[in-house]
N, C-alpha and C positions, 0 to 999 in steps of 0.2 A: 480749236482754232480753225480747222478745216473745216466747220459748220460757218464759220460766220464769215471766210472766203468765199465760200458757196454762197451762200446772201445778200453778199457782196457784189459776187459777178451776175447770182439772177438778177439783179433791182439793176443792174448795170445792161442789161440786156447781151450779157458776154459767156452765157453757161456751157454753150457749146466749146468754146475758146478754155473754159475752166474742166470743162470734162478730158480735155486732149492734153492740160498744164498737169490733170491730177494722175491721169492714165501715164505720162512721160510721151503722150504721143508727140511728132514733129509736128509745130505751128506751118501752113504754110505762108507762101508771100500776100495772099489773100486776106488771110487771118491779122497779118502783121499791121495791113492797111488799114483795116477794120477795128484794130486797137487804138491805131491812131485818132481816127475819125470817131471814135466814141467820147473820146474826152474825159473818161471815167477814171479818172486818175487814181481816186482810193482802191478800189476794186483790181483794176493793174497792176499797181502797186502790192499789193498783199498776195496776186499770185506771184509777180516775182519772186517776190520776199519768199515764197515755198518755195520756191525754185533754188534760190540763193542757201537757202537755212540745209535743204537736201544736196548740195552740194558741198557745203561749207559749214554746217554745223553754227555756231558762233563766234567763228573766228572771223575777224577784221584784219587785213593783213598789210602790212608796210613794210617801206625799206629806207636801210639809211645810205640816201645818197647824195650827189653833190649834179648840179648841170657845169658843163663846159660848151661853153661857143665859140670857136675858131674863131669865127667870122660872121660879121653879118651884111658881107657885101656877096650879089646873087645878079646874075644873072636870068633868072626862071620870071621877076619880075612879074609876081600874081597880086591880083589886087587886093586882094584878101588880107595880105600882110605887112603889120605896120612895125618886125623888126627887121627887116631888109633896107638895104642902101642900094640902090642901084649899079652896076659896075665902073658905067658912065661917069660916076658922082662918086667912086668910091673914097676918095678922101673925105668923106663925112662921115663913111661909115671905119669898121674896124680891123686888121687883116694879122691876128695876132703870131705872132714865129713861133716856131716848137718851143724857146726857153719858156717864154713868156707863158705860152698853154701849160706848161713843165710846172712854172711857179704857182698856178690857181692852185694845181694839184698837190702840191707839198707843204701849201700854206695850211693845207686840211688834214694830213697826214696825221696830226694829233686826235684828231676824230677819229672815231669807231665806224667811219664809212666802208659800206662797203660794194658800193659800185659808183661808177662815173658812166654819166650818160650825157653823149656827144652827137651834138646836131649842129649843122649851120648852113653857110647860104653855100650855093653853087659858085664857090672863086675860082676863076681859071687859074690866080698868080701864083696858086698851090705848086709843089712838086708832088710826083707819084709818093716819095718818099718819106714827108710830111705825115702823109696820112698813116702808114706803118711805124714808123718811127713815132709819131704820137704814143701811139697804141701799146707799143714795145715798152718805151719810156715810164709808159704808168702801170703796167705790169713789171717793168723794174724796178719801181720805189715800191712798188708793194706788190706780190706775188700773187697774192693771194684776192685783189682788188678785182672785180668783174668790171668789164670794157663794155657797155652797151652803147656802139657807135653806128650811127650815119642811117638814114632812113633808103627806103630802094630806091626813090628819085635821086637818091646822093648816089648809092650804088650806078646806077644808069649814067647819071654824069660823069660820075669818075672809068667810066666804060669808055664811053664817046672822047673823053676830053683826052684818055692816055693812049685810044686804039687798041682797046684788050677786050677780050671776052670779058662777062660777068663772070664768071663761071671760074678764070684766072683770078678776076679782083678777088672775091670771096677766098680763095686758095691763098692769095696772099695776106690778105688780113688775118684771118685765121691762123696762118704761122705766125702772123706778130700778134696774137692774144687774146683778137677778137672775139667775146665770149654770146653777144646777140645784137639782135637788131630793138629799137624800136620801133614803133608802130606806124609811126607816120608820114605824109607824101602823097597818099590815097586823095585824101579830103574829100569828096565823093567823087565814089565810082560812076561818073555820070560824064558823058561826053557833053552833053547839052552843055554844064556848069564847067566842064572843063575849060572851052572854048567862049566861054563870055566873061572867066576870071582868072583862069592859069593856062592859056593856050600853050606855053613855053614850056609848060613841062608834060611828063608822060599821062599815057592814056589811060584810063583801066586795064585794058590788056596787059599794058608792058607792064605797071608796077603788079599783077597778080602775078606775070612768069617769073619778073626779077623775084617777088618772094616764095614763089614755088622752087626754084632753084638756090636760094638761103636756104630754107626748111629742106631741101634733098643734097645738102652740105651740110645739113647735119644742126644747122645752124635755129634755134628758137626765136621766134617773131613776138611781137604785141602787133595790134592792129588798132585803129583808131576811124572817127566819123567825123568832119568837121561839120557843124550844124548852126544854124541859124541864120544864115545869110539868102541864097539865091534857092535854095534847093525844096524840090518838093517830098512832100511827105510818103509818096510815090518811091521817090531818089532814092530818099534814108531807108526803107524797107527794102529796096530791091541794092542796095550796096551793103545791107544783113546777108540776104539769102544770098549774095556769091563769095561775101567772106565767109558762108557756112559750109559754100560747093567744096570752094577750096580746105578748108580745113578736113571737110571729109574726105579729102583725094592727101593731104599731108600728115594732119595732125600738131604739124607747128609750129600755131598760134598758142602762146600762152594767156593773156586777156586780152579783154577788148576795154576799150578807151573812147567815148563818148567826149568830143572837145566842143566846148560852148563858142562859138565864134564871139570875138572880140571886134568893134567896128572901130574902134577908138583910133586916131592914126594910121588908119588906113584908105584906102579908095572909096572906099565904101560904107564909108563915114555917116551917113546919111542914113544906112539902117539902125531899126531898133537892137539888134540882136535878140536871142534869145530870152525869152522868162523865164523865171525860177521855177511855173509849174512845165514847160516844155522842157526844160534841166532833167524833170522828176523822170516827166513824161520818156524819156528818149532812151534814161537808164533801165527804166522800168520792162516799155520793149525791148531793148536788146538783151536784157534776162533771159527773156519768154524766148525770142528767135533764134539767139546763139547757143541751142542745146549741145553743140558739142565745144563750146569754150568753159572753161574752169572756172575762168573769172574775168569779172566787171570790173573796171574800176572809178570810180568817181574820185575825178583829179581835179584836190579841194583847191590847184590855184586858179584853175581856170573857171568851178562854178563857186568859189567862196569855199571856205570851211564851213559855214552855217548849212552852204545848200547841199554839202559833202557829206555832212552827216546823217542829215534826214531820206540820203540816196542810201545810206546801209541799212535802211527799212525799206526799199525801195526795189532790192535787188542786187545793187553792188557788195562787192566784199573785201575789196582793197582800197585804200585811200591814198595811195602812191606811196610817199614818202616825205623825207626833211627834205629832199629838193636841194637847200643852197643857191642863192641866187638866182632863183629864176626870170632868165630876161626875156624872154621871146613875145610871151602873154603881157608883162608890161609894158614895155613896150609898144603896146596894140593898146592900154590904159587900163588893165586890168587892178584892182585895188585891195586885190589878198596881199597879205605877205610874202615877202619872197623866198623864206624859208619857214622853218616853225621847227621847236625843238621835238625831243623826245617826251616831254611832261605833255606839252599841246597837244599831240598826238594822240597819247594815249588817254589823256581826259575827253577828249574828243570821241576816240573810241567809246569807251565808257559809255558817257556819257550817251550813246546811240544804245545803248543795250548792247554791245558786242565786248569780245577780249581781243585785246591788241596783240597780235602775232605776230612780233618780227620775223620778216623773210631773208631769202639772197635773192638775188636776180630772177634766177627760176624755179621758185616758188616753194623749195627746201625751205623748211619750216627752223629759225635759227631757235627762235625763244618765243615762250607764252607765255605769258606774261599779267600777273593777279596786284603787283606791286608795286608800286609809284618809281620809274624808271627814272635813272640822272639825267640832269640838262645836256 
């Protein structure tokens, strides 16, 4: 297989970039740019895929979870997003009470979930005690349930908005359950795009200290790329190499997360969005760049299941999970499904050449799985 990677990336004019993926040498941000600008997708592709296979063997990995959205009324007000309601207008959008969030979560309770992962807009009408009580709440219907809440631009806002440290927020989530964060908030680490699509919310600086200070709490990250919209190809490599600084000054990020921008219902309507071979293309580099991240994931509600799959050849090695209503991406007109079961999953898996590996949240391996799993 290594013979025809190597043939692969000579006829690709990428040998040197193949000699440093086969050595384990560090890609640098030079290297990164030069992957991009090749266009050689197959050859990419296939070092990942060594990349992926010598970290992950052929295990595919998922999890069963459910999404919760408080709220999708925001102040932050980026153009980019077509599930926010403005604060302004908020009676169009939605500001749900702890029972109400309480009832998503017990309606599921007959599932085998086992995490809830919680994101939403910047509401001011919140109280501090909303947010823990949430948190507490679904660790009391189920003990044993992992809390993956609120992204670091939520963190920062609930700093600003209550007049506390970060540093106290985290301290008190964390007594009420909090078990990680999600990845996302970043969207690129790019001041240019920051200021011509999400001036309202943080910079790169702040969102890397707020999650350098989660990860020195002890606390486990995902990290995420928003792509296809405004950013250059430049942007996307150089917001790799300082979630890679960062990880080598932490260590915790657990995957990375590649998000296809959706234009659909948003500001920025007007773009194509992303291709299915730039999908391939973005998983495939952040294989190669993120040498000290575990895992990729290719998250099939944002590129499809079809383009999810052909990424676990690609590089990736998680394909999220069941999800459960996912609104955010639809919202923006995304046209996957909004959940998929355990059968979907695992055929899918399969069906890629990999074994479906049920996870927990951080990446404890629950089951492996050779046999047609129930709906």
């Amino acid at each position: 297989m290594s013979v025809v990677i190597e043939r692969l990336a000579e006829a690709a004019g990428l040998e040197t970039i193949y000699d440093k993926v086969q050595s384990g040498e560090r890609l640098t941000c030079a290297d990164g740019l030069r992957l991009y600008e090749s266009r050689e997708l197959m050859a990419i592709g296939a070092m990942a895929d060594l990349v992926r296979e010598r970290k992950n063997g052929d295990s595919a990995y998922f999890v069963r979870n459910m999404h919760l959205n408080p709220t999708n009324v925001c102040t932050a007000d980026c153009k980019f997003c077509g599930f926010y309601r403005p604060y302004r207008d908020k009676d169009a959008g939605w500001t749900w009470d702890l029972e109400r969030c309480m009832e998503e979560v017990r309606g599921r309770l007959h599932e085998p979930l086992t995490e809830v992962h919680i994101v939403g807009g910047h509401n001011p009408d919140y109280p501090y005690t909303f947010y823990t009580d949430l948190i507490r709440g679904i660790r009391a219907l189920k003990p044993d349930m992992h809390v993956k809440a609120f992204t670091a631009t939520e963190y920062d806002f609930f700093a600003k908005r209550f007049k506390l440290p970060v540093e106290q927020v985290f301290r008190d989530f964390i007594d009420a359950g909090l078990g990680s964060l999600p990845g996302g908030g970043a969207e690129v680490l790019s001041e240019r795009v920051r200021q011509e699509l999400y001036p309202k919310k943080i910079g790169a600086e702040r969102w890397l200290e707020v999650v350098r200070i989660a990860h020195e709490h002890g606390l486990r990250s995902n990290a995420t790329l928003l792509y296809g919209h405004i950013e250059t190809v430049e942007e996307r490599v150089q917001h790799l190499c300082r979630l890679r600084e960062l990880q080598d000054e932490t260590g915790g990020f657990m995957c990375f997360i590649p998000l296809a921008f959706h234009p659909e219902n948003t500001e920025l309507q007007e773009l194509p969005g992303p291709t299915g071979f730039d999908d391939l293309m973005t998983v495939a580099v952040s294989r190669l760049m993120l040498d000290n991240f575990d895992h990729i994931k290719a998250y099939w509600v944002m590129l499809t299941p079809r383009i999810a799959q052909i990424a676990l050849n690609m590089g990736a090695d998680c394909i999220d999970g069941t999800v459960v209503e996912e609104k955010i991406v639809h919202m923006a007109g995304a046209t996957s499904p909004e959940g998929m079961s355990m059968v979907e999953l695992e055929r899918l898996v399969r069906d890629a050449g990999r074994v479906p590996v049920q996870r927990d949240s951080l990446y404890n391996i629950l089951e492996r799985s050779d046999a047609t799993a129930p709906v």
